[in-house]
N, C-alpha and C positions, 0 to 999 in steps of 0.2 A: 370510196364507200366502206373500205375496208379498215380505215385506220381505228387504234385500238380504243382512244379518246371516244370517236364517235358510233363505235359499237357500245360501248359502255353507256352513254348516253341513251341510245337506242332502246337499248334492253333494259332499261331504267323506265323507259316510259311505254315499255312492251310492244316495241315496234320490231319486226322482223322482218329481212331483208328477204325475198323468194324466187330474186331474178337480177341478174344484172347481165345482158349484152353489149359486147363493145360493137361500134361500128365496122364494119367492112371498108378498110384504107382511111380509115381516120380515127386511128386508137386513141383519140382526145376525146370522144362522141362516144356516149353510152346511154342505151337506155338501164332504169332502174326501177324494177315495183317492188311496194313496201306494202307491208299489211300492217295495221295498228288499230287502236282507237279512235273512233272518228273526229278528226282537225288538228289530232297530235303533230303527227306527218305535218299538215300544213302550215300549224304553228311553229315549228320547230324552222322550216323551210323562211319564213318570211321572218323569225325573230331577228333582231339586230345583237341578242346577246350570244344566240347560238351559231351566229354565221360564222366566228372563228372557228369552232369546231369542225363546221362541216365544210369550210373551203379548204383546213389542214389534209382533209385527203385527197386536194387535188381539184373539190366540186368550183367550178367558175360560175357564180350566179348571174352576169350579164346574158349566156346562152343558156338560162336551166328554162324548161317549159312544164310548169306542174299544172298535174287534172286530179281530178280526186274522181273515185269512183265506190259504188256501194256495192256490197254483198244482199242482195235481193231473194237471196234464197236460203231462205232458212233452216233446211235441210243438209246446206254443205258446209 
C-alpha cells in the first residue's frame, strides 16, 4: 500500500490511507481503511487499468475482500 506509484495515484484522486494492520503470523494478510470520495476506492480497486498499480505494492486481488462504508455523521 505503500509503493510510491500508488500513493501518487491515491492523492491524485484524494484518497487517504488511515489504517493499515498486518496480521498476527501471517505478514502477507493485512487489513487496510481508506477514506476518499465515494466509489473512487472502489473503482480504483475493481479497474483493470489500475490493477497494475496496485498489485506493484504487493496487493494480491484473488484474497482482497472490499466493503465500502459511509460517514453518517456529519459533524465528524
Amino acid at each position: 500500500m505503500n509503493a510510491t506509484e500508488q500513493q501518487k495515484m491515491f492523492r491524485e484522486m484524494g484518497v487517504k490511507t488511515f489504517y493499515i494492520g498486518e496480521c498476527i503470523g501471517d505478514s502477507k494478510r493485512a487489513t487496510v481503511m481508506f477514506e476518499g470520495p465515494e466509489n473512487v476506492l472502489h473503482n480504483i480497486f475493481i479497474s483493470p487499468e489500475t490493477k497494475p498499480i496496485v498489485e506493484a505494492s504487493g496487493h494480491i486481488y484473488e484474497e482482497t475482500k472490499i466493503t465500502r462504508w459511509i460517514n453518517n455523521c456529519p459533524n465528524c
